[in-house]
N, C-alpha and C positions, 0 to 999 in steps of 0.2 A: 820506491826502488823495488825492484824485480827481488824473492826473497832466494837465498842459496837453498837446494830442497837435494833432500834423501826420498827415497819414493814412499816415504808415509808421510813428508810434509806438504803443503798448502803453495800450490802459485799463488803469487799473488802480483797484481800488476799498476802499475800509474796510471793516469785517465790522460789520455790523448787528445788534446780537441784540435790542434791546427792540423798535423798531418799523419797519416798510418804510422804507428810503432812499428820497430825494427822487433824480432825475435832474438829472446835471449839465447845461448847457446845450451842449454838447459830443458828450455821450450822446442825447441829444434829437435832435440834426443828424442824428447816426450810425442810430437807429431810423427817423427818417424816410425818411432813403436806402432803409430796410433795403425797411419797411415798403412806400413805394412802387412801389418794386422787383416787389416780393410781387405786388402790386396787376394791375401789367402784366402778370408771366407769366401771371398768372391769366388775364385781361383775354384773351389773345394764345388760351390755351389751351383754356379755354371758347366762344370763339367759333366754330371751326371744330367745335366738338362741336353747340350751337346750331342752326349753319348748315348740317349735314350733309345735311337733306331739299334745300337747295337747290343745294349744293357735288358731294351725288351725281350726276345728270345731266350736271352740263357736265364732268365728269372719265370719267365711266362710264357712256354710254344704257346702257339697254337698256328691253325692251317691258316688262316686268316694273318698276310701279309701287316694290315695295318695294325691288327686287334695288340701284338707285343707291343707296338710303339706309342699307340694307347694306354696301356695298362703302365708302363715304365712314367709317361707323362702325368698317369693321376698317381702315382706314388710318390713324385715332382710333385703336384700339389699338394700333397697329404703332407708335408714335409711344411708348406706353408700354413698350413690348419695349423699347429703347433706353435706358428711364431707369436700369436698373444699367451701363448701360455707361459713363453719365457719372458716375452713384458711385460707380465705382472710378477711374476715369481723375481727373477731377478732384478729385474727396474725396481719392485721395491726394496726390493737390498741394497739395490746402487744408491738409494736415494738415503739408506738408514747405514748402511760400513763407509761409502765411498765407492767409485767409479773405480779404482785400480783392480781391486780383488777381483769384481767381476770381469773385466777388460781379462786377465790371465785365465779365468776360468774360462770362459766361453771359446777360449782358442786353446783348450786342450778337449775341452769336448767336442769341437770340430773336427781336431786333428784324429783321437781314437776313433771316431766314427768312419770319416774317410780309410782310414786305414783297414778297418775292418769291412769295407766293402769293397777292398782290392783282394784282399787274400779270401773272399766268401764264397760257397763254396753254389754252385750251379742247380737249378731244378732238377738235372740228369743224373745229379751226384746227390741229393739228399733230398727231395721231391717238393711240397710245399714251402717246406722249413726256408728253404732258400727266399723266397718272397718274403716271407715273413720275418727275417734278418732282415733284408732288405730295407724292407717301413719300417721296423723300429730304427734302423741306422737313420734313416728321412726324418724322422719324429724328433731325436733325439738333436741332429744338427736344426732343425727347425725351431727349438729352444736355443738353441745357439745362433744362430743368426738374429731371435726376434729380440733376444740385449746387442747383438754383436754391431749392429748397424747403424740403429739410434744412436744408443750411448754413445757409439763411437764419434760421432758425430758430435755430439752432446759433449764430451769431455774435451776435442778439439777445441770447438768453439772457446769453453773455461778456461782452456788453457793459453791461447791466444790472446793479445792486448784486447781492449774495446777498440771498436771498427776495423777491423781485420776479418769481419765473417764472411766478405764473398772471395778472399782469397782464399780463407778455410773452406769454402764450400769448393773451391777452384781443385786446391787440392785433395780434398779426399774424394772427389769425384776422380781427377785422373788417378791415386789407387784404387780408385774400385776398376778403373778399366785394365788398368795396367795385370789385375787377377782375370779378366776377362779372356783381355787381349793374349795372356798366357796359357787361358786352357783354351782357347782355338788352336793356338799356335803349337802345341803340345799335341793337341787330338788332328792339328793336319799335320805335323812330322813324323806320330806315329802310323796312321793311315795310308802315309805317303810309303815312309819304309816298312812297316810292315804288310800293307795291303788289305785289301777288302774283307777275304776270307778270315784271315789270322785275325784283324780286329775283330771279329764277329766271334771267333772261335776264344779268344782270351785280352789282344792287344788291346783289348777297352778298356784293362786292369791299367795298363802302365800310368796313365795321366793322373791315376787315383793313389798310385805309389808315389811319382812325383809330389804330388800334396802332399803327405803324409811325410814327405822328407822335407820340403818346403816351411813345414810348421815348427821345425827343430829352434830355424833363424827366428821365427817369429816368436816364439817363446825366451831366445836370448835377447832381443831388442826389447822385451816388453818387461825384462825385469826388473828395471828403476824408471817404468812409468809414473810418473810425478801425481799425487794425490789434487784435486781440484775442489775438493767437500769442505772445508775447513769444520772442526766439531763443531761451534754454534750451528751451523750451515745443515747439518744431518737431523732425521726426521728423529724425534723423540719414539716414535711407537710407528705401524703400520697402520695405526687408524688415521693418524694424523695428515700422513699420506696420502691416504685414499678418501678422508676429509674434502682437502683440496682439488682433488681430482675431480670428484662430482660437481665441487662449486664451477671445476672449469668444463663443464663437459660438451658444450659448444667446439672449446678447442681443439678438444680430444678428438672430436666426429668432425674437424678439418683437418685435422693433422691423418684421419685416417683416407680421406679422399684426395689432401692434395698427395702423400704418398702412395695409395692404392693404383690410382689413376697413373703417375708416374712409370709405374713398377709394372702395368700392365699393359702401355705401352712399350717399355724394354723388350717384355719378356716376349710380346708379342714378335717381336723385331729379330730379337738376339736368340729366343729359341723356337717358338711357334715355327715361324717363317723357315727356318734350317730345318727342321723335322720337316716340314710339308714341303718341301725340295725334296729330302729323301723317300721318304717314308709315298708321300702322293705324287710327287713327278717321276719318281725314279731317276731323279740328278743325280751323278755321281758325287759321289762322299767327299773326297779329296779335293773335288775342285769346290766344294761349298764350303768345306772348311777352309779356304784361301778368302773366300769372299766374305765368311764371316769375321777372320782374321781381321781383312785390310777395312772393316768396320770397324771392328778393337782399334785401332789404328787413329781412325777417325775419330772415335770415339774420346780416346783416352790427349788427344792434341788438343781436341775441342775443349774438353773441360777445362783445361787447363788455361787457355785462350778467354773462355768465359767467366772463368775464377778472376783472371784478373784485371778482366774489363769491368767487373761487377763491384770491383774491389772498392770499399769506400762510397758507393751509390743504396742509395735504398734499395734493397731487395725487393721489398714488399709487389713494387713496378715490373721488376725486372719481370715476377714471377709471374702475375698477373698477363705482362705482353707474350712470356713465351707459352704459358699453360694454353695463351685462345691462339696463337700459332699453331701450337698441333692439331688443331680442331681439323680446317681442310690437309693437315699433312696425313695424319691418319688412313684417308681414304687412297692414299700412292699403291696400297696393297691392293685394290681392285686392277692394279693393270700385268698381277700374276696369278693369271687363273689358266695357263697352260703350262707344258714343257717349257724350260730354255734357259739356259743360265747366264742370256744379256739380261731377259725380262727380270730375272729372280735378285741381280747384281742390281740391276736398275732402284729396281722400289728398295731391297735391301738398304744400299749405299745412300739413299735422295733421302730417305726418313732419319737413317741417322743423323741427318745435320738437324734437323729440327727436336729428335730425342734428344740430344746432348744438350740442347739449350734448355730440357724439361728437366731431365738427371745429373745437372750439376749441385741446381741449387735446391731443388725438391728436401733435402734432408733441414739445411742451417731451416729453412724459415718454417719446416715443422717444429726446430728447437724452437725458436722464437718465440710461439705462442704457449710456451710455460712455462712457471716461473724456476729458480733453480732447487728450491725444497720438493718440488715435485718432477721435476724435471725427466726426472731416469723412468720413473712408473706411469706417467702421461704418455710422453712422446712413444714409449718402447708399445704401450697398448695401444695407442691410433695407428701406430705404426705397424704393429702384427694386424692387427683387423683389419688396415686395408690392404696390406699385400697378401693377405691369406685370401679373401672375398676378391679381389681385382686381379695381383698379378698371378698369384700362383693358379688362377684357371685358365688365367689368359692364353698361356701356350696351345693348352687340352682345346677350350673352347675355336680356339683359331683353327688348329687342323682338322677336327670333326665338323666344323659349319664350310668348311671350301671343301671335306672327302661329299657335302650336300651340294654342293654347288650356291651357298648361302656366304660365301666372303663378306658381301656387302653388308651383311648386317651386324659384323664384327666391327667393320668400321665403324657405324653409326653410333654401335654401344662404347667402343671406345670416347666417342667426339663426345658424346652428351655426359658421360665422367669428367670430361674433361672442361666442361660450362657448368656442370655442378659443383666441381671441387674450387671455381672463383668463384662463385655466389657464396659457396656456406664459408672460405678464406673468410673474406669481407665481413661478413658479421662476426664472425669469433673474433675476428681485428677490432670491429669494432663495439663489439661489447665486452671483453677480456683485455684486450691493448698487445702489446706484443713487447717480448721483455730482453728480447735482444736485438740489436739494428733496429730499423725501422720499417 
């Protein structure tokens, strides 16, 4: 039986074998926390990618049109440098207190940081300093994000009956869009009413104050997050930990390519692609923020669609046919290498349908491949090393090789991540096993 929990005790659940388990009404509260959660960092994290053509200038002039929106995208990366330094530091906590405490920590260090980079104060108004706020706010949510992501996922999964993880995957993929699809939606309605100049001049603050009030909710939903660790279950020491983790380190260096890989396609898609509309075509703002929108859109239906066709089927397949799917989608960005916002909608919108079938399940079957004593400190470090190395360049790398007229060789490097991250899957599988689903 399902156990009655206060949020320092223990789910625990029945084994299922004929057909999916029903959620307790307990388990429900505990995914919504989860899920929302999800939703913010995304929300927090995407918007600063977003707002980069307008964030570069008042942190960074210079006479050089692109060089701001450059300089704003590698502070964007530098934000992903950071994320194995919170999958070790924290993931080894998760794995020695329990997943709860840090699930609440990581969404107040979000939440201050965002906040302080609405009210920061401009290069015009305090000269360097301003930048340099800047990347320490990127730094510090970069440790936030690199437990906030995994884990999250990772405590889903726990928390959920057995065979229930493509629907977990179903769902916490449409929270992450659904944070997406909110700071599009945000950054085109402020755009739309306040206008070009005004965002440029301040209106780039408001989506960043919206977060910052956004995380209120998410810290009340996350206060009787139901604990998933039981004491036997929690690591005696941090050696023991990190014992484990080298024994599996196969897994770890797939778990960090089939999520780098994933994560670098997104970014490519959901921010590269939008900055080099503005920043290189000179597309108007408002109308790419509509088009990135009704990708959110896409985006966040899709998953949701693919959670629960997934539901109850080996993943392992799933992930395998959608990961060599992307391989020729990838290349849809070679047919925006001018002006024009059919072409820019065109590749935009046609990739999305194939990223969602990549960023649904990307996370549950990096859980998979480790076991739950190490769980939190595995997944969260393959998972910072490969979206710091993969996604967080991806954007930078994308709009500096088309400002050369080299697009195509973004594609390529994308596609062959993407045939490396099934090769080295398959052997972690097959010589570690995989310890959740199949």
């Amino acid at each position: 039986m399902t156990e009655i929990k206060t949020p320092d005790t223990v789910v625990a659940h029945p084994q299922q074998k004929t057909k999916p388990a029903r959620f307790s009404p307990e388990v429900r509260r505990g995914l919504l926390g989860l899920g929302v959660g999800n939703s913010m960092e995304w929300y927090d994290w995407m918007v600063f990618g977003l707002l980069s053509a307008f964030i570069g200038p008042s942190f960074f002039p210079s006479t050089d049109p692109l060089s701001p929106t450059l300089n704003a995208l590698a502070v964007f990366a530098v934000g992903f440098a950071f994320r194995p330094l919170g999958g070790v530091l924290l993931g080894t906590l998760a794995d020695r207190i329990g997943r709860r405490r840090i699930m609440l920590f990581s969404i107040m260090l979000m939440a201050g940081t965002t906040l302080i980079i609405a009210v920061c104060p401009t290069y015009e108004q305090i000269g360097p300093w301003a930048g340099i706020i800047l990347l320490a706010c990127r730094a510090l949510q970069g440790i936030s994000t690199g437990i906030e992501a995994p884990l999250n996922t990772s405590h889903a999964v726990e928390l959920a009956p057995e065979g229930r993880e493509g629907y977990i995957a179903g769902m916490m993929g449409f929270y992450v869009y659904v944070g997406i699809l909110l700071a599009s939606l945000v950054s085109y309605f402020s755009s739309l009413i306040l206008g070009g100049q005004i965002m440029a001049d301040w209106g780039w603050r408001v989506p960043f104050i919206v977060g910052a009030l956004f995380s209120v909710v998410v810290l009340y939903l996350r206060r009787a997050l139901p604990e998933t660790l039981s004491p036997e279950e929690k690591a005696e020491s941090s050696s023991a930990v990190w014992a484990d983790v080298r024994k599996r380190w196969l897994s770890v260096v797939a778990i960090m390519l089939v999520a780098g890989t994933a994560q670098a396609y997104n970014y490519a898609w959901s921010v590269g692609l939008p900055n080099a509309a503005r920043s290189s075509f000179n597309e108007d703002p408002t109308a790419v923020f509509a088009i990135t929108t009704i990708m959110g859109v896409i985006m966040m239906v899709g998953s949701w669609i693919v959670g629960k066709a997934a539901d109850g089927r080996q993943l392992s397949r799933w992930f395998i046919a959608t990961r060599l799917l992307a391989v020729p989608s990838v290349f849809l960005m070679l047919l925006y290498v001018q002006p024009g916002l059919a072409g820019f909608a065109f590749v935009l919108l046609g990739g999305s349908v194939v990223l969602v079938l990549n960023t649904t399940l990307y996370n549950v079957v990096s859980t998979s491949l480790m076991p739950k004593n190490s769980r939190g400190t595995g997944v969260a470090l393959g998972y910072g090393i490969g979206v710091a190395l993969f996604g967080g360049t991806a954007s930078y790398l994308l709009v500096w090789l088309q400002s050369l007229n080299l697009g195509w060789l973004f594609a390529v490097y994308i596609a062959a991540l993407c045939l490396l991250s099934v090769v080295i899957y398959l052997a972690a599988k097959r010589k570690n096993g995989v310890h959740i689903g199949s």
